[in-house]
C-alpha positions as CSV (number, residue, x, y, z in Angstrom):
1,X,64.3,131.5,72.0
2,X,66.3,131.1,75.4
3,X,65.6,128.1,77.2
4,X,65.4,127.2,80.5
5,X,67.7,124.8,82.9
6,X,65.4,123.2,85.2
7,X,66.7,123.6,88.5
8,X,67.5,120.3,89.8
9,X,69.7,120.0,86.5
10,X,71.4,123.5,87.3
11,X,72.6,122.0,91.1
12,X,73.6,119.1,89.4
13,X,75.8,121.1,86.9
14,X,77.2,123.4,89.8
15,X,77.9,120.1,92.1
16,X,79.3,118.5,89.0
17,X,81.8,121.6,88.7
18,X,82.7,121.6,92.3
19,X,83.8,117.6,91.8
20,X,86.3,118.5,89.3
21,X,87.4,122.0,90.8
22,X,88.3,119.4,94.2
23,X,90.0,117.2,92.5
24,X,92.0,119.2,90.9
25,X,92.9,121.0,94.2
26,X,94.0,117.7,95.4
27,X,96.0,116.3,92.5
28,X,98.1,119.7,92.7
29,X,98.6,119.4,96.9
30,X,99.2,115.6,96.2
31,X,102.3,116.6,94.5
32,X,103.8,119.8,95.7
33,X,107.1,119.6,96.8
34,X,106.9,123.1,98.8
35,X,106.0,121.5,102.4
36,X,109.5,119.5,102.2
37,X,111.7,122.3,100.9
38,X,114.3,122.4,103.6
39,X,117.6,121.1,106.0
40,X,117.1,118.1,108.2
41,X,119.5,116.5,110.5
42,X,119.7,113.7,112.5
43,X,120.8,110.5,113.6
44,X,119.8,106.5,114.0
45,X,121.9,103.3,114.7
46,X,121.6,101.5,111.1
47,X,120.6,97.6,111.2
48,X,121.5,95.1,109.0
49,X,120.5,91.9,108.1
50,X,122.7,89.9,110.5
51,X,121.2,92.6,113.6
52,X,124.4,94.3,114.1
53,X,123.8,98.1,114.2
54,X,126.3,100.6,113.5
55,X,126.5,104.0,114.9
56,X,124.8,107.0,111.5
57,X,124.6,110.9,111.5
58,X,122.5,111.8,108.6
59,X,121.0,115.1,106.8
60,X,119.0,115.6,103.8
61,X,118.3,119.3,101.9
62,X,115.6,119.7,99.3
63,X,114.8,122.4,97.6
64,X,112.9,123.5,94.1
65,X,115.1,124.0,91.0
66,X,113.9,125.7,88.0
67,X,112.4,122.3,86.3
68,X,111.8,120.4,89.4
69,X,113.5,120.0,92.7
70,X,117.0,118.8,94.0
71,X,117.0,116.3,97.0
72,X,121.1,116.3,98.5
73,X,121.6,114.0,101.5
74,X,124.7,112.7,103.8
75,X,125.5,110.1,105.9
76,X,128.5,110.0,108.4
77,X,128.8,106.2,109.3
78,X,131.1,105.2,112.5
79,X,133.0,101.9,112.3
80,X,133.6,99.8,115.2
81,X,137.1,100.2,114.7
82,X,137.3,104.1,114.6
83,X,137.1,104.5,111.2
84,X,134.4,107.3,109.9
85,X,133.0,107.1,106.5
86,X,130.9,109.9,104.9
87,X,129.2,109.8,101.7
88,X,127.1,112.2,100.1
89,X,124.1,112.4,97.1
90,X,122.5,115.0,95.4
91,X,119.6,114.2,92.9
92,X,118.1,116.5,90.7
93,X,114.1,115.8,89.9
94,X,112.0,116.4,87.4
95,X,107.9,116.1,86.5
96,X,107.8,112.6,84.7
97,X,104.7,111.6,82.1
98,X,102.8,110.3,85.4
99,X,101.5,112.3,88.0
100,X,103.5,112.6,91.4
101,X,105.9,110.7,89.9
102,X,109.9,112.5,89.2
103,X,112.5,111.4,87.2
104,X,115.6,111.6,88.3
105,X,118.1,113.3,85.6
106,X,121.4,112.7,86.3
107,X,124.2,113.3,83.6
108,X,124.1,115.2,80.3
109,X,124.2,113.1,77.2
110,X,126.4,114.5,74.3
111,X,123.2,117.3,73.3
112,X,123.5,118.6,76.5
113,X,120.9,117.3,77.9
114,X,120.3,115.4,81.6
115,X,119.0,111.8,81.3
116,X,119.2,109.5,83.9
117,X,122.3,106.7,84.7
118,X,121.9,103.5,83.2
119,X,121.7,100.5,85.6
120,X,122.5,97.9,82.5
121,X,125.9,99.9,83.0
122,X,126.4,99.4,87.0
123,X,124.9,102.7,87.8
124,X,121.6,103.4,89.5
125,X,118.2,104.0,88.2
126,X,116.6,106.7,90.4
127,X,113.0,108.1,90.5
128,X,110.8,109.7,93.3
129,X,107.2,110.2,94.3
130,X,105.0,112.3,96.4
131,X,102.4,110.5,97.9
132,X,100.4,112.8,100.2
133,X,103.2,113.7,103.4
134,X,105.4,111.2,102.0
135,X,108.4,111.9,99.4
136,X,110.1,108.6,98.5
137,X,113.1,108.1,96.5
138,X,113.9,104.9,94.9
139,X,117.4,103.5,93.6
140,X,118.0,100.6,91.5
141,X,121.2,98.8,91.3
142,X,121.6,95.6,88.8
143,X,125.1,93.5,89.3
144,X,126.9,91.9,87.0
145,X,125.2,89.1,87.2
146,X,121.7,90.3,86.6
147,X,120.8,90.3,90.2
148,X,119.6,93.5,91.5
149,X,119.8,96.1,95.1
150,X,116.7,98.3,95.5
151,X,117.0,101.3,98.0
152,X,113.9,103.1,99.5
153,X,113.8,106.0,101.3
154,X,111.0,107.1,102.8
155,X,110.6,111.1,103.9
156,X,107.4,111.9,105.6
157,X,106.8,114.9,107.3
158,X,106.2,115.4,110.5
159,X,105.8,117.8,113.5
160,X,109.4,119.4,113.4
161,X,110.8,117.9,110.8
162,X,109.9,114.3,108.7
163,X,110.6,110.9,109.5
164,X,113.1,108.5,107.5
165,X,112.3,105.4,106.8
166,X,115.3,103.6,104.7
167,X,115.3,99.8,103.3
168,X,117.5,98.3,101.8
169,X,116.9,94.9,99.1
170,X,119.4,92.8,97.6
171,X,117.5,90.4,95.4
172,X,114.0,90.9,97.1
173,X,115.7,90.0,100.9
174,X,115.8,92.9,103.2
175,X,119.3,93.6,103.8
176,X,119.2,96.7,105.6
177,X,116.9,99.1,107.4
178,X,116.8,102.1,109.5
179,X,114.1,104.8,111.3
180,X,114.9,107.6,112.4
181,X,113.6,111.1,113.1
182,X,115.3,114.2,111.2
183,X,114.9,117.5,113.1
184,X,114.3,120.3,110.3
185,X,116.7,123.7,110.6
């Protein structure tokens, strides 16, 4: 004997399957890396604590790897007394236990295999997020003494490009911060 589904229950059933069809549309968009995949350059005047700024020429690249995504950035700092001073990162990600959330792998252990740096050992803990137009990337320093620097760096996308926000904590105190706007290639 076939029985019948009352109509009232079948639009429940159908809105029911539209929820969880839109949410799943959104948890993959919330965390796609594909709309920041790409050069940026620009530049911003850095300020630190004290409100001196100094003078900062910056890019960032991302781009998807096989397992995740790399982000790669510089930063050409000038000196007040001439000197230049360039420094350059490159991260590679990967999809953590939690969604939207990236580990960052960063050397191979002795099977081969990436883990990240240890911050007990001066060297920093790094993960990232996607958090709708937003890719952050967090560092996490510990001293010797147990105190601790957290970097942030904001990259949200935006007409032309995304905007940078970066701060800078040493020991919960904001020690340094900059905006800035980075042009996309």
């Amino acid at each position: 004997m076939i029985s019948r589904i009352h109509p009232h229950r079948l639009v429940a059933i159908a809105l029911g399957v539209l929820f969880w069809a839109a949410c799943l549309t959104l948890q993959a968009q919330a965390g796609d890396i594909k709309p920041f995949v790409g050069d940026y350059v620009g530049s911003a005047n850095v300020v630190d604590d004290d409100g001196t700024e100094t003078p900062r020429d910056m890019s960032v690249s991302i781009h998807e790897t096989k397992d995740g995504f790399n982000v790669s950035w510089k930063t050409t700092t000038y000196k007040p007394d001439g000197r230049v001073k360039e420094q350059s990162f490159s991260i590679d990600f990967k999809e953590s236990d939690r969604p939207d959330v990236y580990s960052a792998a960063m050397k191979r252990n002795v099977f081969g295999h990436e883990v990240p740096l240890d911050p007990m050992q001066g060297e920093p803990f790094v993960w990232g997020r996607i958090e709708g137009q937003t890719l952050t990337v967090f560092s996490l320093f510990i001293d010797e003494n147990g105190g601790y620097e957290l970097q942030q760096f904001d990259r949200t996308l935006a007409e032309g490009g995304m905007n940078l926000s970066f701060s800078r904590f040493r020991n919960g105190v904001k020690s340094r911060s900059v905006e800035t706007f980075l042009e996309k290639q």
